[in-house]
gemmi code that builds the backbone of each chain (N, CA, C; Angstrom):
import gemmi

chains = {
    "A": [
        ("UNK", (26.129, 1.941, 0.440), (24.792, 2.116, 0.991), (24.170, 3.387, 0.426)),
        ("UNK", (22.621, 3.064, 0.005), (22.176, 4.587, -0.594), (21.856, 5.558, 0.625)),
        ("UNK", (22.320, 6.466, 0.286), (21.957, 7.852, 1.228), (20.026, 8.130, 1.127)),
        ("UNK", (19.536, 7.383, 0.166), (18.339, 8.151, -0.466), (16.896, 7.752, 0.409)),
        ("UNK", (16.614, 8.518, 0.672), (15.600, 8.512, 1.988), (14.812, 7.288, 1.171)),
        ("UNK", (14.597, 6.458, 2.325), (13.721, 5.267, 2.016), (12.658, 5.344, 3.590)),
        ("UNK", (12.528, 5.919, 4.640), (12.127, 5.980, 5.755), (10.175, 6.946, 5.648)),
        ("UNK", (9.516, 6.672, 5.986), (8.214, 8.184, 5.749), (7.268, 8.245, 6.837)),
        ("UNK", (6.304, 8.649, 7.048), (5.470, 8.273, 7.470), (4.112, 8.857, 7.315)),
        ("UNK", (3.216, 8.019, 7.584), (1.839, 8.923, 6.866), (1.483, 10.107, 7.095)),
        ("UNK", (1.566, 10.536, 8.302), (1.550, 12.196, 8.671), (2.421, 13.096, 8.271)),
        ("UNK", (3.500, 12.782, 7.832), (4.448, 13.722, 7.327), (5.210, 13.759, 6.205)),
        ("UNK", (4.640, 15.415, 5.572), (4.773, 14.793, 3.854), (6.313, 14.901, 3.327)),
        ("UNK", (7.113, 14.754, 4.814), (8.432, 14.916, 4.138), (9.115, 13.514, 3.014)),
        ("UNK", (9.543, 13.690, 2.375), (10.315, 12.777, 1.131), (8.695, 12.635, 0.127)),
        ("UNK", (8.130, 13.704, 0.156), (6.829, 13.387, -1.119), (6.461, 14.386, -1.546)),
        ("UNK", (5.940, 14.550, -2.808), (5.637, 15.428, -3.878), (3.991, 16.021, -3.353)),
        ("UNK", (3.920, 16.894, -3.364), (2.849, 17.433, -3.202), (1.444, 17.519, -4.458)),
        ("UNK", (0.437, 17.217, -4.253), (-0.442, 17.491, -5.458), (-1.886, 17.516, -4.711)),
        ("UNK", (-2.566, 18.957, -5.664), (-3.961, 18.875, -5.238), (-4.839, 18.280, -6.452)),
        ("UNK", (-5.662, 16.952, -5.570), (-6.415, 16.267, -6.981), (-7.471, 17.054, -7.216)),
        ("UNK", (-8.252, 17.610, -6.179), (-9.586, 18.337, -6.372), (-9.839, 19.615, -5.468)),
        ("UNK", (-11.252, 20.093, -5.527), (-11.633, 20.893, -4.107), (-11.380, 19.710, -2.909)),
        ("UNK", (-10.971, 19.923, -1.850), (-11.114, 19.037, -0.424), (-10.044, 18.106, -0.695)),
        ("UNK", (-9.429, 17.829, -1.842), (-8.770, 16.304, -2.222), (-7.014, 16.717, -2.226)),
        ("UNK", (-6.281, 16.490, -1.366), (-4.830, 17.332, -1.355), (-3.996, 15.195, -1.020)),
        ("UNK", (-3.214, 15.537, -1.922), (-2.069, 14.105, -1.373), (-0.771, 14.230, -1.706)),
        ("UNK", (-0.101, 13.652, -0.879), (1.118, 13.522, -0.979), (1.787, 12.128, -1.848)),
        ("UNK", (2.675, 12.830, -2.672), (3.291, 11.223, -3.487), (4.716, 10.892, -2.991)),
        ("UNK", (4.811, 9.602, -3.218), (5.612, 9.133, -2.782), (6.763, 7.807, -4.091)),
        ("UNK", (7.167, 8.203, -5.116), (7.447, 7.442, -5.619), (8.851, 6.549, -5.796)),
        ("UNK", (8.903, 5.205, -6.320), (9.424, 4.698, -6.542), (9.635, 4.554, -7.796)),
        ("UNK", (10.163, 3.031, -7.706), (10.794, 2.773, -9.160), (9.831, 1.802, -9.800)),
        ("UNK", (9.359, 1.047, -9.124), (8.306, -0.277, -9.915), (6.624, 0.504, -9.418)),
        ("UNK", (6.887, 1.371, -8.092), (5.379, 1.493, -7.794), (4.956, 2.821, -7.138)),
        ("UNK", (4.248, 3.547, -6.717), (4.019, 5.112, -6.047), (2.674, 4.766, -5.117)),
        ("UNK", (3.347, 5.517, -3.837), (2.355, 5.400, -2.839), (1.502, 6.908, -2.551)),
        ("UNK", (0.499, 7.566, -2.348), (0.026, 8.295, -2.145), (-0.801, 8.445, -1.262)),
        ("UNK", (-0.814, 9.735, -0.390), (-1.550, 9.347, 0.713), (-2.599, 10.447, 0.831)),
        ("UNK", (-3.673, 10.502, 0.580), (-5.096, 11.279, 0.409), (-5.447, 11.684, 1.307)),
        ("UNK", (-5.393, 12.718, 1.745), (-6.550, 13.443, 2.431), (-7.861, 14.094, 2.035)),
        ("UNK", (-8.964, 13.868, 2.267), (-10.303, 14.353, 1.886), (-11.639, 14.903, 3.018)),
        ("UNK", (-11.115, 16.361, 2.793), (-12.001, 16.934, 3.368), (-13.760, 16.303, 3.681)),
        ("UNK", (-14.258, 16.630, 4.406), (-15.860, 15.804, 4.501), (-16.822, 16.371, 3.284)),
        ("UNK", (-17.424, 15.252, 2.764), (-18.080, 15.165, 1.620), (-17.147, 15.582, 0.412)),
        ("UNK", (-16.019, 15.852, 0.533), (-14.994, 15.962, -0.951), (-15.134, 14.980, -1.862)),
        ("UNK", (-15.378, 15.223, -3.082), (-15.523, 13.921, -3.998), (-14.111, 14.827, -5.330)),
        ("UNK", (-14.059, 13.600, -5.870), (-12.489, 13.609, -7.273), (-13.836, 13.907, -8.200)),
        ("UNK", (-13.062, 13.871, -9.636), (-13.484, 13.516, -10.818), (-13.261, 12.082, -11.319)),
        ("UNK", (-14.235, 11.623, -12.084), (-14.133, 10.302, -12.673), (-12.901, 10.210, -13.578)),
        ("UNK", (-12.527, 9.351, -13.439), (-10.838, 9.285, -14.219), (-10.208, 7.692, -14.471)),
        ("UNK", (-9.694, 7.525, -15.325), (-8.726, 6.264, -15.393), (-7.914, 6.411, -15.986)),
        ("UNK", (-6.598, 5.401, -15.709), (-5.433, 5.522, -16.446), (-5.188, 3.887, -16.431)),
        ("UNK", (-4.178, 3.738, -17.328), (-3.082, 2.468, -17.401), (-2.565, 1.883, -16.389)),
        ("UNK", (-2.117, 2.422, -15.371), (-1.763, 1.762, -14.182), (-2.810, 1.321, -13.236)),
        ("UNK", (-2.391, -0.186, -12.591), (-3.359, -0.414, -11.297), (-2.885, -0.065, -10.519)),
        ("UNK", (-4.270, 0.547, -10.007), (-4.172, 0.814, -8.416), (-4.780, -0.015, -7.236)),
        ("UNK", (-4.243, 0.277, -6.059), (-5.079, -0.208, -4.843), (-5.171, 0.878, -3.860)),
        ("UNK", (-6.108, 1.321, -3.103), (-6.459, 1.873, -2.324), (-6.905, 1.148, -1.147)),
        ("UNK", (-6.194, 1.978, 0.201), (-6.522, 1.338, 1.521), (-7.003, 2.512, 2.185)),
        ("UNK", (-8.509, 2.477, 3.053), (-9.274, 3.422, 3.663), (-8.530, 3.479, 4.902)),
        ("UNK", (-7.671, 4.692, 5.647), (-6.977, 4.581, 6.531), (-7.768, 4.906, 7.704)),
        ("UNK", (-8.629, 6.096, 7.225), (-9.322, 7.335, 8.962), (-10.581, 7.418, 7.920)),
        ("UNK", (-12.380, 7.397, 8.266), (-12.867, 8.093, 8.068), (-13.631, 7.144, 7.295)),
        ("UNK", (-14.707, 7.489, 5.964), (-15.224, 6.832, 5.327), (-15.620, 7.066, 3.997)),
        ("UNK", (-15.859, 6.792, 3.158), (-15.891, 7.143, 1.582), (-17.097, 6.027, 0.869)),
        ("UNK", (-17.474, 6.434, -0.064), (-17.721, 5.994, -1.164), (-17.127, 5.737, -2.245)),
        ("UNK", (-16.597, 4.340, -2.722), (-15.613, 4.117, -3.689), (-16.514, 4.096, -4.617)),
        ("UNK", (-16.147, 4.608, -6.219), (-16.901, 4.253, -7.644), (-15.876, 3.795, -8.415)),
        ("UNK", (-16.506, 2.545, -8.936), (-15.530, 2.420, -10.214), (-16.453, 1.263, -10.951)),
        ("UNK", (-16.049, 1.380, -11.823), (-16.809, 1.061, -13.090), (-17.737, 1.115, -12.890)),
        ("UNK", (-18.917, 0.036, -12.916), (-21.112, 0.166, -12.697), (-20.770, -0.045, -10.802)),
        ("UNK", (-20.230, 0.257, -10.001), (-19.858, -0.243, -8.917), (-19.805, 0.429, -7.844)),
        ("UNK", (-20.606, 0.487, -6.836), (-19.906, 1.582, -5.543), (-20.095, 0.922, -4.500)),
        ("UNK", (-18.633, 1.077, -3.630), (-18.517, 0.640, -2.280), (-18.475, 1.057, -1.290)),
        ("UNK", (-19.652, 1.336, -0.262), (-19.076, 1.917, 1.116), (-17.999, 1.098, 1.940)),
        ("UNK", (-17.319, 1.811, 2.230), (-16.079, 1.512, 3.088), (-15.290, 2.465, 4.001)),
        ("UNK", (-15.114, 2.132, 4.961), (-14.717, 2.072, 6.096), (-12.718, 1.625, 6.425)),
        ("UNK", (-12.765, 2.314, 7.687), (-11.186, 1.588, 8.226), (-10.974, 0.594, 7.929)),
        ("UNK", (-9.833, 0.233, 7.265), (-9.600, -1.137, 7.018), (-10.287, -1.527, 5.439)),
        ("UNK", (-10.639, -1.272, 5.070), (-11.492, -1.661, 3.644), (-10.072, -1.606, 3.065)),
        ("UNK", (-9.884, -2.260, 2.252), (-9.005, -1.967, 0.413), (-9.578, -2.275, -0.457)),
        ("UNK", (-9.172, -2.099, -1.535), (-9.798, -2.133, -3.193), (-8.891, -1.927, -4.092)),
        ("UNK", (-8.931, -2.937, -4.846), (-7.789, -2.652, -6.355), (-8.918, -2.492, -7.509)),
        ("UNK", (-8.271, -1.386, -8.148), (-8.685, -0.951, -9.646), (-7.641, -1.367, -10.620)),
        ("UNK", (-8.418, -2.043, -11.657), (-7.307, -2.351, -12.786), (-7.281, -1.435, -13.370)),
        ("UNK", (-6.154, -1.362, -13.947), (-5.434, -0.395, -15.171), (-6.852, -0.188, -15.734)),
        ("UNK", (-7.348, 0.930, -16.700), (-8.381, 0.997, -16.993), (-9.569, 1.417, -16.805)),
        ("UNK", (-9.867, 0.817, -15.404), (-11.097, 0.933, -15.073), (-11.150, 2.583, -14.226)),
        ("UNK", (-12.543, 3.156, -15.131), (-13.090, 4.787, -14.376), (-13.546, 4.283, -12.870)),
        ("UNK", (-12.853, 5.693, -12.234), (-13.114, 5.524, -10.644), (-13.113, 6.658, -10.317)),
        ("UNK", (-14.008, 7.137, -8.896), (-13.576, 8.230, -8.324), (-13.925, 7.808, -6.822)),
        ("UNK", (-13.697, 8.705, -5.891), (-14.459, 8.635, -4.733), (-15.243, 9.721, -4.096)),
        ("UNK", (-15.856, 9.951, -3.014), (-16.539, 10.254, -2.215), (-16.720, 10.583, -0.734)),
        ("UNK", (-15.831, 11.135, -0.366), (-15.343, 11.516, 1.598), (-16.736, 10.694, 2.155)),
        ("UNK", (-17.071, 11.024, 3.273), (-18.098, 10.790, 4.240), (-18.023, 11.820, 4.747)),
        ("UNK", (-18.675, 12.438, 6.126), (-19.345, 13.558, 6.438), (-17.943, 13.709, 7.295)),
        ("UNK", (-17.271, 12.410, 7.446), (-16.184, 12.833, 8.432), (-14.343, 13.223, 7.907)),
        ("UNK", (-14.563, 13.088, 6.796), (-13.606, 13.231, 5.558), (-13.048, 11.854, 5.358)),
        ("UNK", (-11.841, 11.450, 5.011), (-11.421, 10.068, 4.591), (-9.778, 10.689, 4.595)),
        ("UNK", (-8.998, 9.619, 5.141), (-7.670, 9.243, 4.737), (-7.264, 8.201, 3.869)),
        ("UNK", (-7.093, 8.306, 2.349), (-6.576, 6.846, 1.639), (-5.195, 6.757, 1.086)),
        ("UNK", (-4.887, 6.000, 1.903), (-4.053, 5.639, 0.829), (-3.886, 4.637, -0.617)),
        ("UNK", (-3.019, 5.555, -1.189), (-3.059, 4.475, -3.187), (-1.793, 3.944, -3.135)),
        ("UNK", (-2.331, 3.312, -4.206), (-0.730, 2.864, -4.611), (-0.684, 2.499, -5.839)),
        ("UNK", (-0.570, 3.013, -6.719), (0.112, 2.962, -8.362), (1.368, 1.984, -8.581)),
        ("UNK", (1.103, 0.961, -9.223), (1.903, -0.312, -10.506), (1.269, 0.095, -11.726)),
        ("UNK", (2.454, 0.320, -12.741), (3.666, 1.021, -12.436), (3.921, 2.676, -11.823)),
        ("UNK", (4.474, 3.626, -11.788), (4.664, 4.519, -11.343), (3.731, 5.352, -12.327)),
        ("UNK", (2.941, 6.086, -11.791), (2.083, 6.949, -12.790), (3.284, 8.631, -13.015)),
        ("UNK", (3.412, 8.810, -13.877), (4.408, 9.548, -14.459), (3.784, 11.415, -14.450)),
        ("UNK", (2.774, 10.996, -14.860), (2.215, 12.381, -14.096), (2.139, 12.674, -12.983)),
        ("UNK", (2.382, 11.997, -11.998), (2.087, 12.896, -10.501), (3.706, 12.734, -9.763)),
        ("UNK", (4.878, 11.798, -10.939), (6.255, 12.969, -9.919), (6.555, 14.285, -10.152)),
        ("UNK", (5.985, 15.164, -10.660), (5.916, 16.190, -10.016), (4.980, 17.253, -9.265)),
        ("UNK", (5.178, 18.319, -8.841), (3.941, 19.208, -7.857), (2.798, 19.380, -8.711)),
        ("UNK", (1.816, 19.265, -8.674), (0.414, 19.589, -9.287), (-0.651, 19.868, -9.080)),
        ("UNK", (-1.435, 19.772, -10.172), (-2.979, 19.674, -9.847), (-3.578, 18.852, -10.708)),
        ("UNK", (-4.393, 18.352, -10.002), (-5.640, 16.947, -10.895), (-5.283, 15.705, -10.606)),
        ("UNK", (-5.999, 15.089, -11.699), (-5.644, 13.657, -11.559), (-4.640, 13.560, -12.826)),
        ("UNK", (-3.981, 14.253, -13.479), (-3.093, 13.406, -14.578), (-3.901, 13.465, -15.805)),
        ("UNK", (-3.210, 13.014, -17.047), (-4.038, 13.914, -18.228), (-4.969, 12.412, -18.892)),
        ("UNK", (-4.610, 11.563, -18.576), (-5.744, 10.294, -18.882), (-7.042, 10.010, -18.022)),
    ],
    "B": [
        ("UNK", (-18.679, -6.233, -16.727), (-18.268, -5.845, -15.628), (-17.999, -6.565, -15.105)),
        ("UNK", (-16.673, -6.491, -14.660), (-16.080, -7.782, -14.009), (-16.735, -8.055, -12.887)),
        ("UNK", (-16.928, -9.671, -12.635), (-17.415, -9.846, -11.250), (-16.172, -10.352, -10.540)),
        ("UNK", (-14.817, -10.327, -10.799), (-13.667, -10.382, -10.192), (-14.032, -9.372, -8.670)),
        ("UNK", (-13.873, -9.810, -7.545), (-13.550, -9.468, -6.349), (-12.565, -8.234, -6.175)),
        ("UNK", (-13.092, -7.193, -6.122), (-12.376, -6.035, -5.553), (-12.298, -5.094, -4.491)),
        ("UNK", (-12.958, -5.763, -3.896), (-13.601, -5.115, -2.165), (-12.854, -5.633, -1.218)),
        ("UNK", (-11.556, -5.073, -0.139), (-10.850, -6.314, 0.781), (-11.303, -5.749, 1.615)),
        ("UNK", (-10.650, -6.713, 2.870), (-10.302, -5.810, 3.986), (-9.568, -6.132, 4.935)),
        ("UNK", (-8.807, -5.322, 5.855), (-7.057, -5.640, 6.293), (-7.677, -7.010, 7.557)),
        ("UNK", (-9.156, -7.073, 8.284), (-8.859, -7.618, 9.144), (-10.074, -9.269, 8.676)),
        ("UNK", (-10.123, -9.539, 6.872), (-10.758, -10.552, 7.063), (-9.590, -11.214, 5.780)),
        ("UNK", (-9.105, -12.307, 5.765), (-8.176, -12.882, 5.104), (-9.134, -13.618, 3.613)),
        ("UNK", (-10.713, -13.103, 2.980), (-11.351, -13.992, 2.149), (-10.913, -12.789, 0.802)),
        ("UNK", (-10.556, -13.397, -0.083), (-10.204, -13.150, -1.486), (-8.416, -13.408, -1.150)),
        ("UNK", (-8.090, -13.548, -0.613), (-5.990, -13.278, -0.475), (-6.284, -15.168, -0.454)),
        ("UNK", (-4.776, -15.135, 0.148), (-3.847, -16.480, 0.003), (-3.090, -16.772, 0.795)),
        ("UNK", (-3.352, -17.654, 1.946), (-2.506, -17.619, 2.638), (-0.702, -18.318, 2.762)),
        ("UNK", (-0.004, -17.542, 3.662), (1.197, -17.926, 3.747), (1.624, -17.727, 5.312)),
        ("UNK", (2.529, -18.740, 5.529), (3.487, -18.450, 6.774), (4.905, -18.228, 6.593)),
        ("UNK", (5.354, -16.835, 6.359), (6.705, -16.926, 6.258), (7.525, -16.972, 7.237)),
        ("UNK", (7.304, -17.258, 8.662), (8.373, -17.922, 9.313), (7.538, -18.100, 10.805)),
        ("UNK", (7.973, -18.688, 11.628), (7.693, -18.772, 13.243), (6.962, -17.406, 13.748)),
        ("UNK", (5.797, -17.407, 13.661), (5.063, -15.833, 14.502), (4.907, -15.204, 12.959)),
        ("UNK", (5.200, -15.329, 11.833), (4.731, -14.182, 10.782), (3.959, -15.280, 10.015)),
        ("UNK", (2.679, -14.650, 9.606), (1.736, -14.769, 8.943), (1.408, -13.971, 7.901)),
        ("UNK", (0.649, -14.123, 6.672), (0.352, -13.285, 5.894), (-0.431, -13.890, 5.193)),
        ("UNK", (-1.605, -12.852, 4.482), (-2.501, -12.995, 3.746), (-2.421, -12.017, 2.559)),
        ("UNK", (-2.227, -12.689, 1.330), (-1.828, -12.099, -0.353), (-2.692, -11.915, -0.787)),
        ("UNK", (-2.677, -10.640, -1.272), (-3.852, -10.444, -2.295), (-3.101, -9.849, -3.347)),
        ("UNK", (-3.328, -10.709, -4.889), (-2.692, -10.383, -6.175), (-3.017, -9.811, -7.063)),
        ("UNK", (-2.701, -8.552, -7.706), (-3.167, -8.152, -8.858), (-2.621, -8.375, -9.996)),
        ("UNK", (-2.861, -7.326, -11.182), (-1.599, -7.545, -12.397), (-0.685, -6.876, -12.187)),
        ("UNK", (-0.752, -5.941, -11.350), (0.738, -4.849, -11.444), (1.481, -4.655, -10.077)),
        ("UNK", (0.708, -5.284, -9.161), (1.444, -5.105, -7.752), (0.448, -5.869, -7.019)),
        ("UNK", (0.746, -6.551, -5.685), (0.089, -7.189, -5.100), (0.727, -6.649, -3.612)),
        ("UNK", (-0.443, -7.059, -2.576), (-0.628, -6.457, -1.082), (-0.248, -7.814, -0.178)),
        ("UNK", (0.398, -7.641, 0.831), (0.351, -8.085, 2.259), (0.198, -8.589, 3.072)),
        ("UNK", (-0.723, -8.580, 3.922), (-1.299, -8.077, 5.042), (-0.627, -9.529, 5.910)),
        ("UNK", (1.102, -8.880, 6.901), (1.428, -9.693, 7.566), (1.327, -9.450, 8.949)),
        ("UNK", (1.180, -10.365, 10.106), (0.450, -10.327, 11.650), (1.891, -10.983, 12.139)),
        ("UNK", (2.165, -10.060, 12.676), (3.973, -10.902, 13.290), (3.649, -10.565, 14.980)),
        ("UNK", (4.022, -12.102, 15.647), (3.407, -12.152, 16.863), (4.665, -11.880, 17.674)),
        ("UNK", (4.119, -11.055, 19.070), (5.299, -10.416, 19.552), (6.740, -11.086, 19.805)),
        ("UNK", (7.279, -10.096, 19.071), (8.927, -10.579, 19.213), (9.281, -11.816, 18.046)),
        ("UNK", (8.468, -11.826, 16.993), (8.815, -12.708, 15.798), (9.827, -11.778, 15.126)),
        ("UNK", (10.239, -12.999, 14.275), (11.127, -11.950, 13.212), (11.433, -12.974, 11.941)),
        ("UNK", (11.907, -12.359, 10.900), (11.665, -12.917, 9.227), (12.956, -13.058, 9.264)),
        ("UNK", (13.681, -14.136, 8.806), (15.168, -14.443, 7.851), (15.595, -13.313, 6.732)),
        ("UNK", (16.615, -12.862, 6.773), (17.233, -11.774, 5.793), (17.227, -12.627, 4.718)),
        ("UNK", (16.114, -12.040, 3.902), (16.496, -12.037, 2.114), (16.124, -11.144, 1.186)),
        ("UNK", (15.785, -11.314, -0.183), (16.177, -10.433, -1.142), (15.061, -10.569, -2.226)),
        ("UNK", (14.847, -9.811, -3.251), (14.341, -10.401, -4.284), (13.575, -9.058, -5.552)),
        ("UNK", (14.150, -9.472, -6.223), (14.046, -8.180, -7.605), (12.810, -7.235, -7.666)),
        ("UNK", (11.750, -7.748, -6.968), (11.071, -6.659, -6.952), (10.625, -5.347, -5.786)),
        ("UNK", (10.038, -4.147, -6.168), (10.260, -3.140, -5.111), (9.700, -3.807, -4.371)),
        ("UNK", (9.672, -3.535, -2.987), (8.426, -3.449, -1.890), (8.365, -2.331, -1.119)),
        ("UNK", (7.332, -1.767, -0.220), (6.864, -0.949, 0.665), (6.082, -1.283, 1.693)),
        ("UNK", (6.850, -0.872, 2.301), (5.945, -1.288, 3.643), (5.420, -0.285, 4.779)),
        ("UNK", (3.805, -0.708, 5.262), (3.462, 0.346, 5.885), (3.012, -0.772, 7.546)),
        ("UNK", (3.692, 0.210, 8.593), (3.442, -0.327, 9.834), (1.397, 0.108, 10.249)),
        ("UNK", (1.265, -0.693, 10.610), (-0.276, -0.509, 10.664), (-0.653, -0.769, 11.989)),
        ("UNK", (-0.051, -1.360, 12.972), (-0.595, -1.805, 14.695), (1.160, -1.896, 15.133)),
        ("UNK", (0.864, -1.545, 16.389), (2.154, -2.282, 17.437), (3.713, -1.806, 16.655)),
        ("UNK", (4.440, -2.437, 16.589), (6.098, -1.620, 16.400), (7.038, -2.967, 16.145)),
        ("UNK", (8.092, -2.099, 15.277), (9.063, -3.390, 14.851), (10.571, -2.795, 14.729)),
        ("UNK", (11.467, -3.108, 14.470), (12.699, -2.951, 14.030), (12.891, -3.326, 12.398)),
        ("UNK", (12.688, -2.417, 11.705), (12.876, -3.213, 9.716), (14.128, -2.770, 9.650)),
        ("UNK", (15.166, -4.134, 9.388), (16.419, -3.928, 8.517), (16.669, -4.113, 7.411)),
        ("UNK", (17.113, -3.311, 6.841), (17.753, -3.452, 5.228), (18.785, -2.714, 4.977)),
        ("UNK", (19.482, -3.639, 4.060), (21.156, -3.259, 3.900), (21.758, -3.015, 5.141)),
        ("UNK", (22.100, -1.997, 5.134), (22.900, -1.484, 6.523), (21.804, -0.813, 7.593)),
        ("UNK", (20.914, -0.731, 7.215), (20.287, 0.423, 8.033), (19.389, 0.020, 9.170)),
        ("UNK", (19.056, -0.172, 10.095), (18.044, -0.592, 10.786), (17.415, 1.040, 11.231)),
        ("UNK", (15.558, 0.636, 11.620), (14.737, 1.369, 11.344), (13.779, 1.227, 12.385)),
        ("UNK", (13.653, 1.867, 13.474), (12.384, 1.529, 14.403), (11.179, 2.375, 13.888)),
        ("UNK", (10.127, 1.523, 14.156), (9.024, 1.813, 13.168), (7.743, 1.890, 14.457)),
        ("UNK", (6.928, 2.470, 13.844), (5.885, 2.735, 14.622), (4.437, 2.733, 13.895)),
        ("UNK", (3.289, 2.793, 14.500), (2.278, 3.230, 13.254), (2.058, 4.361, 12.651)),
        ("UNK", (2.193, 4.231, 11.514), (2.125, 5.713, 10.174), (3.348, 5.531, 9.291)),
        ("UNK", (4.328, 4.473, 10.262), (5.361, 4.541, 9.822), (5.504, 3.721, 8.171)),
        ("UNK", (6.463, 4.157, 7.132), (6.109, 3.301, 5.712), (7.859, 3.547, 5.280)),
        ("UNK", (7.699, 2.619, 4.340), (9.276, 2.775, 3.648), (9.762, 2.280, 2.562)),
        ("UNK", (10.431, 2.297, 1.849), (10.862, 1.826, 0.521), (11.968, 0.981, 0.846)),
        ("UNK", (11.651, -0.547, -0.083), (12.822, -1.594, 0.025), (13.196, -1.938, -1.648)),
        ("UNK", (14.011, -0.779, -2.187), (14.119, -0.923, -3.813), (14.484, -2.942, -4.070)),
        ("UNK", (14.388, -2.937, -4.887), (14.322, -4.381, -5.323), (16.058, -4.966, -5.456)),
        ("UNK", (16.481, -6.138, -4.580), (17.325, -6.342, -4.472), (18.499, -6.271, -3.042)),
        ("UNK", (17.387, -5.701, -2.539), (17.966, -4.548, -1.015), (17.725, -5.707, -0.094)),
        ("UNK", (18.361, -6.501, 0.596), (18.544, -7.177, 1.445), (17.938, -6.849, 2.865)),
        ("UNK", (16.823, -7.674, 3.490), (15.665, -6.967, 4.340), (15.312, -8.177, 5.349)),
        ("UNK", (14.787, -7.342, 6.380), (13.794, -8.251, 7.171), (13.244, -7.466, 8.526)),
        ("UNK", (12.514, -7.772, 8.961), (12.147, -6.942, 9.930), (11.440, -8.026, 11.855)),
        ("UNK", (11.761, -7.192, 12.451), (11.638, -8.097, 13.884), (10.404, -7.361, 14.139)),
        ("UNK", (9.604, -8.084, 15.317), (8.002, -7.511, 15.626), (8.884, -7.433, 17.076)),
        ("UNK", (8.497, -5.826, 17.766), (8.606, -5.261, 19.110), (7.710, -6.312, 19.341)),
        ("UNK", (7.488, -5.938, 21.225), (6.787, -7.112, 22.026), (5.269, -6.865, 22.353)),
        ("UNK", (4.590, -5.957, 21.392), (3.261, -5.850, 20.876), (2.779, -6.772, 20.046)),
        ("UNK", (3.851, -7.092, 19.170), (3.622, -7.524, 17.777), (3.159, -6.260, 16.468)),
        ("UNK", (3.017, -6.955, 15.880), (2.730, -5.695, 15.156), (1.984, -6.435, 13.612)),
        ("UNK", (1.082, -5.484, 12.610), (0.761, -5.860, 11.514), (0.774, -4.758, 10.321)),
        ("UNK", (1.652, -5.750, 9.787), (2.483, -4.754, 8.826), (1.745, -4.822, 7.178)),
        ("UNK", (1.531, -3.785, 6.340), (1.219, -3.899, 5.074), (1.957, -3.965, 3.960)),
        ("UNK", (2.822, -5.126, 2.920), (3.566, -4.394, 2.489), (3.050, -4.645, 0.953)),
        ("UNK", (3.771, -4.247, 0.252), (2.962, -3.750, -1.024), (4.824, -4.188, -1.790)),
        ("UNK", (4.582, -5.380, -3.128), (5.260, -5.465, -4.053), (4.772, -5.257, -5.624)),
        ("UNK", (6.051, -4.926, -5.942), (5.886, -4.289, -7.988), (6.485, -4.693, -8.490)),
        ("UNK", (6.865, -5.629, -9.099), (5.480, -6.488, -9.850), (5.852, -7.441, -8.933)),
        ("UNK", (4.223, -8.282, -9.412), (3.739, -9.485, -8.288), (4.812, -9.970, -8.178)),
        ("UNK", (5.101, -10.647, -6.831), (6.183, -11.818, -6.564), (5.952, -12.998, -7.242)),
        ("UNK", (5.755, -13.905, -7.928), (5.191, -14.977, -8.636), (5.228, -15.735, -7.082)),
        ("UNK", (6.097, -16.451, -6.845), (5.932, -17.191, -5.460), (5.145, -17.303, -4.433)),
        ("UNK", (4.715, -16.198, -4.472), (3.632, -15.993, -3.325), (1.888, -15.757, -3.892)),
        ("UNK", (2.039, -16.353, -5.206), (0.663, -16.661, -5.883), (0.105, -17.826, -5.618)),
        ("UNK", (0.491, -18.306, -4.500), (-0.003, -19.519, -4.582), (0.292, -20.288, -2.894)),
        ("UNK", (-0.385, -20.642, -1.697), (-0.202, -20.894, -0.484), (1.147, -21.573, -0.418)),
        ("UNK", (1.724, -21.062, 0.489), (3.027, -21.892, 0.908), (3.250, -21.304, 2.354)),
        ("UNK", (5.072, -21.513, 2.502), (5.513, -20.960, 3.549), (7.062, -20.752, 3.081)),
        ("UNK", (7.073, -19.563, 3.535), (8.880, -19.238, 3.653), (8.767, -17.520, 2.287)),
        ("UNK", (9.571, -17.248, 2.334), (10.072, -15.989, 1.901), (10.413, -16.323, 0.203)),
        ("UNK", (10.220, -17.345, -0.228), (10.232, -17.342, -1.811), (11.443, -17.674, -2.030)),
        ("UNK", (11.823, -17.670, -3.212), (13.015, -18.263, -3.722), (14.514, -18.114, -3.478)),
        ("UNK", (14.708, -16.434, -3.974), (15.957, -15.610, -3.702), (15.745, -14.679, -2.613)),
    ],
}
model = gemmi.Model(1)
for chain_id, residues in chains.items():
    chain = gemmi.Chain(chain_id)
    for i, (resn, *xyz) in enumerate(residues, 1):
        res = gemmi.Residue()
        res.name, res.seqid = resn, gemmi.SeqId(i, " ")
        for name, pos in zip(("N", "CA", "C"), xyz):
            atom = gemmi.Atom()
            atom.name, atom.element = name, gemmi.Element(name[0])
            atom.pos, atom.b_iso = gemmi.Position(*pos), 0.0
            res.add_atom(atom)
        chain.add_residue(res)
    model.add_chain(chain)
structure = gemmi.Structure()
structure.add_model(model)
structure.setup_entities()
């Protein structure tokens, strides 16, 4: 049996890598072997930089509300909203006045964020 | 710009696929290219048949409470609660007497579950 923490939970960033993506934008990673979960916190009105990489993602709006961008595209969303970005496609987001909790999730494992950082990764 | 559908959301089942993988568990698939989502409604006190299958999964508790076993370990879960089931890891999980609706997230797609059925897939 593996000893290797498989247990987490969203409030507590124990078993995850720490990284700040932006001003307001702080998440915790969580990776695996086929996929990486990350869990966003965003200060109110915090927005990322526009960015894409090779891996798809999906994002699920946990607390709060945002403005999703990606490609010619923006979505208000709310609790409960998700959204997948393909490999590829430029995205950023946008807090709401009340900040946003999201969680991501990266197929395959994005290789820049197992370790502590800053940004989004060099693609 | 793709007009492919990328907007979900956890509590309306239109763009996914449905499935019943056993007595009280339900789920609605939504597939990408690199990982595909979830979204299962297990009615109180359901529970899934122990099986297996090569790719990762993760799972995040989202309403109500369950018991998730894998391998040796059993796991009472709550909401926030999330976890890693490396690929191959022998699993299943019971819904406490809330029920509960669970998110789980596989890498790479399950092929099996691209398409409406019922039951837990092959292996």
């Amino acid at each position: 049996m593996s000893t290797e923490k498989t247990l987490f939970h969203l409030d507590d960033p124990a078993g995850g890598i720490p990284r700040v993506l932006a001003e307001g934008l702080t998440t915790t990673v969580f990776p695996g072997d086929q996929a990486m979960l990350s869990v966003v916190r965003l200060a109110p009105n915090a927005e990322g930089t526009r960015h894409s990489h090779p891996e798809e993602q999906w994002g699920v709006l946990l607390e709060g509300s945002a403005a999703r961008y990606q490609g010619d595209e923006v979505f208000e969303v709310g609790p409960g909203h998700f959204w997948r970005t393909p490999g590829g496609v430029e995205h950023t987001v946008k807090a709401g006045p009340e900040g946003a909790v999201i969680l991501d999730v990266f197929a395959p494992v994005r290789e820049a964020y197992l370790k502590p950082g800053e940004g989004f990764g060099e693609s």
